[in-house]
C-alpha positions in Angstrom: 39.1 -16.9 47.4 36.6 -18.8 49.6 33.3 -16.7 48.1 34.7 -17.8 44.5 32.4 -20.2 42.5 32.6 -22.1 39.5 30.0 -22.5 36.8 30.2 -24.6 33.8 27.6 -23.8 30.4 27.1 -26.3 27.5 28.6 -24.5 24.1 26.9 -27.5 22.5 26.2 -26.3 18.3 28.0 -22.4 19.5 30.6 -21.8 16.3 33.7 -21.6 18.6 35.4 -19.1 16.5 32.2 -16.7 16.6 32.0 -17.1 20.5 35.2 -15.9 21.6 36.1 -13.7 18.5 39.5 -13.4 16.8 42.1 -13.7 19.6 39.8 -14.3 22.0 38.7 -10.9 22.2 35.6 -11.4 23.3 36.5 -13.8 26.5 39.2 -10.8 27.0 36.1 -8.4 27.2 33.8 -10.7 29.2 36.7 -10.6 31.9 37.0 -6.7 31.4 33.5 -5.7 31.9 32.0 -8.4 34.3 34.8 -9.0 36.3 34.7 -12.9 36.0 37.2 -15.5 34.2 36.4 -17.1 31.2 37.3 -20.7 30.0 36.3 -22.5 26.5 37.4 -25.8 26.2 35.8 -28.1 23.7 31.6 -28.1 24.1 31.8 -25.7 27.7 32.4 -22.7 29.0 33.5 -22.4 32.6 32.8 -19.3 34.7 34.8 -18.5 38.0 34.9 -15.7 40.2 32.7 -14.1 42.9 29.0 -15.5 43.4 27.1 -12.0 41.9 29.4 -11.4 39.5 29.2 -15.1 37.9 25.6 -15.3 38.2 25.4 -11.4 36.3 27.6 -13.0 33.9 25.1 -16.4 33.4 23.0 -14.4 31.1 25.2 -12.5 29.0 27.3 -15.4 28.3 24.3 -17.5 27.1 23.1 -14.3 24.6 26.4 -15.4 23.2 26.4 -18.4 22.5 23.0 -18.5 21.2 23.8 -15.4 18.1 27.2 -17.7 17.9 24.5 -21.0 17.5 22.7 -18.9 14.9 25.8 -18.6 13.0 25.8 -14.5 14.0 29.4 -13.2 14.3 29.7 -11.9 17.8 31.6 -8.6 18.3 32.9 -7.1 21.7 30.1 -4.5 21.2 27.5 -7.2 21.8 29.3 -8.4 25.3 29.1 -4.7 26.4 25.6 -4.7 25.3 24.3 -7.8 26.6 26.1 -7.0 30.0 24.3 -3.2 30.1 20.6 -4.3 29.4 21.1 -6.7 33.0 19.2 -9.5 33.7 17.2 -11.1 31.0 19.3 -9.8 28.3 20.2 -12.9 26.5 18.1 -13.5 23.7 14.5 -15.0 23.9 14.0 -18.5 22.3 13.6 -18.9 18.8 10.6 -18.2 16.8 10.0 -18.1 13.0 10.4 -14.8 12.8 13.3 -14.4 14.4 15.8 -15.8 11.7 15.7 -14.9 8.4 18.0 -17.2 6.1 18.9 -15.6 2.7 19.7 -17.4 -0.8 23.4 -17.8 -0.8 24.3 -15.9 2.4 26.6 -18.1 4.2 24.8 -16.7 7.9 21.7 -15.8 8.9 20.1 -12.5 10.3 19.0 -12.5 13.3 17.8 -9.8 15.3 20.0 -8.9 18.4 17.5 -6.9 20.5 14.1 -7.5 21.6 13.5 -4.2 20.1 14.7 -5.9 16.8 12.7 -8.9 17.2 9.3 -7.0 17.8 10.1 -5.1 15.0 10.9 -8.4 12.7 7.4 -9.9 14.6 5.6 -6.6 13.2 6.7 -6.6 9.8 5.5 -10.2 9.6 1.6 -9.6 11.1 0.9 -6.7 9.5 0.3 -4.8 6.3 1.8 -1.5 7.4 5.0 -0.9 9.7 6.1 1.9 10.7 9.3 1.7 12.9 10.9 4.8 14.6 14.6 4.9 16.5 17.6 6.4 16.3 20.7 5.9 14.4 22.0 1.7 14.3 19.1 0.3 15.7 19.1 -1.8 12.4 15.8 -0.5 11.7 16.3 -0.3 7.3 18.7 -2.8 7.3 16.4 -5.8 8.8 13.4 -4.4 7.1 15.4 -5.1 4.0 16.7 -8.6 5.0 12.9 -9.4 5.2 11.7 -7.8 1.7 14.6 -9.6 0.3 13.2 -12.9 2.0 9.7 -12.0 1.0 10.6 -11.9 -2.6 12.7 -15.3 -2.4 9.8 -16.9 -0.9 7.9 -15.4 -4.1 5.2 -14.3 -1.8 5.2 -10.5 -3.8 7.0 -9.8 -7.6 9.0 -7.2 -6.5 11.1 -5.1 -3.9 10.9 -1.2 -4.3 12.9 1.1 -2.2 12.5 4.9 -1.4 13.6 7.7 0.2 13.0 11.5 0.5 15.2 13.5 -1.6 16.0 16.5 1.1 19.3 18.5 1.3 20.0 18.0 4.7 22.6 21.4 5.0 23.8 20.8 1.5 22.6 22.0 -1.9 21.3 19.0 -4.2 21.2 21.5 -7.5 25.5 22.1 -7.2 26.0 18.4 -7.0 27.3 17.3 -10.5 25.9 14.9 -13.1 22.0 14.3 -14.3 18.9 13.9 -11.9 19.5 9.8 -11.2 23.5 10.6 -10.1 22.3 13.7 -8.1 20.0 11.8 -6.2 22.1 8.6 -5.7 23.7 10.1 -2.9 20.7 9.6 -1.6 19.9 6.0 -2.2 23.1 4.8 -1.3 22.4 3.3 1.8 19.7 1.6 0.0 21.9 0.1 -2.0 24.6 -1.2 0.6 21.8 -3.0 2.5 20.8 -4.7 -0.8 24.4 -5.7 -1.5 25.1 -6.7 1.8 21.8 -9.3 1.2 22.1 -10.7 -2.2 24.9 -10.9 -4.3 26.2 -8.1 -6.7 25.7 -9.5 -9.8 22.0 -10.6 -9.0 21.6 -7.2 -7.6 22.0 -6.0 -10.8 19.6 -8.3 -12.7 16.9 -7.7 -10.6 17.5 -3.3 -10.9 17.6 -3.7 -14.7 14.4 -6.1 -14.6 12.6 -3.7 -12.3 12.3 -6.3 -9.9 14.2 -4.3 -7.2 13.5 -0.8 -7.6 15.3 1.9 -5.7 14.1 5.8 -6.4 13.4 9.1 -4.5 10.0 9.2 -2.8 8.4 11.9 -5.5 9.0 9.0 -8.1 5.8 6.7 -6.7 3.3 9.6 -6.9 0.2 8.6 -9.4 1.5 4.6 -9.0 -0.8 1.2 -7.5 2.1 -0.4 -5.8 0.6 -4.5 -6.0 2.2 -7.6 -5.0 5.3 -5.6 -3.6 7.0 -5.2 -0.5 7.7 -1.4 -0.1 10.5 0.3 2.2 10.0 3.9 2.7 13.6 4.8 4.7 14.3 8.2 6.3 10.3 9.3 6.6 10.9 11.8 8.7 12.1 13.7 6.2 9.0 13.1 3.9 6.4 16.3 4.4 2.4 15.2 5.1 1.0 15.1 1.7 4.4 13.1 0.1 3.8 10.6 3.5 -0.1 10.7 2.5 0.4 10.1 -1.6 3.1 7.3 -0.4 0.8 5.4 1.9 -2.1 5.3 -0.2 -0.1 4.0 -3.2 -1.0 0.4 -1.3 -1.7 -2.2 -3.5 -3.4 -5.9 -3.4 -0.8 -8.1 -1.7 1.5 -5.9 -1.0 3.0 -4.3 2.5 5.2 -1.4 3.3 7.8 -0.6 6.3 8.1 3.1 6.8 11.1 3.9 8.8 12.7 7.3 10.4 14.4 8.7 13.4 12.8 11.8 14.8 15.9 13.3 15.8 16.7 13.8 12.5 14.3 15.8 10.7 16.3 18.3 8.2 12.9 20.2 7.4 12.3 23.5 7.5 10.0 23.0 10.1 9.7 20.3 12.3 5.8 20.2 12.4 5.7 19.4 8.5 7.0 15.8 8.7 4.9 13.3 7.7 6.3 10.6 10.5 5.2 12.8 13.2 1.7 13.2 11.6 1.4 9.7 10.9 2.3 8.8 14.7 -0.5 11.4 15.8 -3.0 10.3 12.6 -2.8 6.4 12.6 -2.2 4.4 15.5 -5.5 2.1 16.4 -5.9 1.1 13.2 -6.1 -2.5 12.4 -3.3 -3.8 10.4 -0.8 -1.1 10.9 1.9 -1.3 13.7 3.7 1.3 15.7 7.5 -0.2 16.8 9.8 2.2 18.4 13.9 1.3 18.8 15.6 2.5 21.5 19.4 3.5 22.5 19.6 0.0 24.1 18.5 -1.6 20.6 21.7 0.1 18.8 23.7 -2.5 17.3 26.6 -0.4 16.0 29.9 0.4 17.7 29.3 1.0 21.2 30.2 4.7 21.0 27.2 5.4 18.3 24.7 4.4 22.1 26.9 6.9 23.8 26.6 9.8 21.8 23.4 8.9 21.2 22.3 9.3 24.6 24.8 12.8 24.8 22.8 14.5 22.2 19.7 13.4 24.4 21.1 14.8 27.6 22.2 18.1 25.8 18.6 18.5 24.0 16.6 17.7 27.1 19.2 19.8 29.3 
């Protein structure tokens, strides 16, 4: 058609396979959702189709090829989101804290949002984090990648890993087994992060050496927490005075990530968590940062933004 252009990008150092996805999946998808035709052919990628819809396209397709550069796997979920956030979506250039690069991980992490990378940039300027999002926003996951990074680097001795033990609608004393396996249930997601990180075997060394510690949050109370990079996931469960014991367990040369989703509070009542006291109590103080995620920084499926945003609707309907 006579408003029809052409557009051809460089795919110079893009991992052709990670680009376009198995089957070329996620060309098909670029076609679906922006309404342009896609073309790889050897270092290029050739866009065709109606002026605003090529130029819209611009963008997304070079947030492609620079998590395919970074040796990210790209899914179909990341052209949808790339092509939702608009213009200025692709990712910003490179810093050092946007790439963490793991002992014997064949790819590096990389954060996919700019929600993720401040979040990264945070954990590396300051002593306390505390980040606050809902559900796949990547929020425990990345704060592990950089722990796990911290401890390679050997800039602190140990990891340690913690969570509130609360039934959320279920009883904990009917679950079978001792404290530890009544309370792993809890951990687990802990413990997936890890062993998508580092692998199993070495996991295991470090748990029996101490050196990665995972336990419920009523297990640090009377502890100096020194050289050690602290995670303390789910917070919002966490009342005031277990939020206020856990923070003050600080030690020399040592920083902590505190991480929850407000929408998710399985108190009995909402005014007793200690992540909404914290956000009221602490901001303004020097070395501590505030980072909130949002439903454009979920990383997930796709469907995990949209019922995200129904519960939204419903809650503020």
């Amino acid at each position: 058609m006579p408003d029809d252009i052409q557009t051809r990008m460089s795919a110079e150092g893009a991992d052709p396979l990670l680009f376009a996805g198995v089957n070329d999946s996620n060309l098909a998808e670029l076609q679906r959702t922006l309404g342009v035709r896609v073309s790889f052919r050897g270092e290029a990628v050739t866009l065709s189709g109606p002026s605003e819809q090529v130029e819209r396209a611009g963008p997304v397709v070079q947030g492609l090829l620079d998590l395919a550069r970074m040796g990210e796997t790209v899914t179909t979920d990341d052209v949808s989101r790339l092509a939702a956030e608009g213009p200025g979506s692709e990712l910003p250039p490179q810093s050092p804290d946007g790439k963490i690069v793991l002992p014997g991980l064949r790819r590096a992490i990389v954060p996919k949002t700019q929600g993720q990378r401040e979040y990264l940039q945070a954990i590396s300027g300051h002593d306390i984090v505390v980040g606050i999002g809902p559900a796949g926003t990547g929020k425990t996951y990345l704060a592990v990648a950089k722990a796990v990074e911290t401890l390679a680097r050997k800039r602190v001795k140990r990891i340690i890993l913690a969570r509130p033990a609360v039934e959320a609608g279920e009883s904990l004393g009917f679950l079978p087994g001792d404290l530890q396996a009544k309370v792993d249930p809890y951990l687990r997601p802990l413990y997936d992060a890890l062993e998508d990180m580092m692998p199993h075997d070495r996991v295991q060394r470090a748990l029996e050496t101490r050196t990665i510690e995972i336990a419920p949050l009523a297990y640090m109370r009377g502890r100096t927490l020194a050289d050690a990079f602290i995670i303390l996931d789910e917070a919002q469960n966490a009342t005031g005075a277990q939020m206020k014991m856990f923070l003050t367990r600080l030690g020399v040369n040592s920083r902590t990530v505190v991480t929850g989703d407000k929408t998710q509070i399985d108190l009995p009542q909402r005014e007793d968590s200690g992540l909404i006291q914290i956000e009221r109590l602490l901001p303004g103080i020097e070395g501590i940062a505030f980072c909130y995620m949002h439903e454009s920084d979920v990383v997930r499926h796709r469907l995990v933004r949209e019922i995200i945003r129904a519960y939204a609707e419903d809650q503020n309907g």
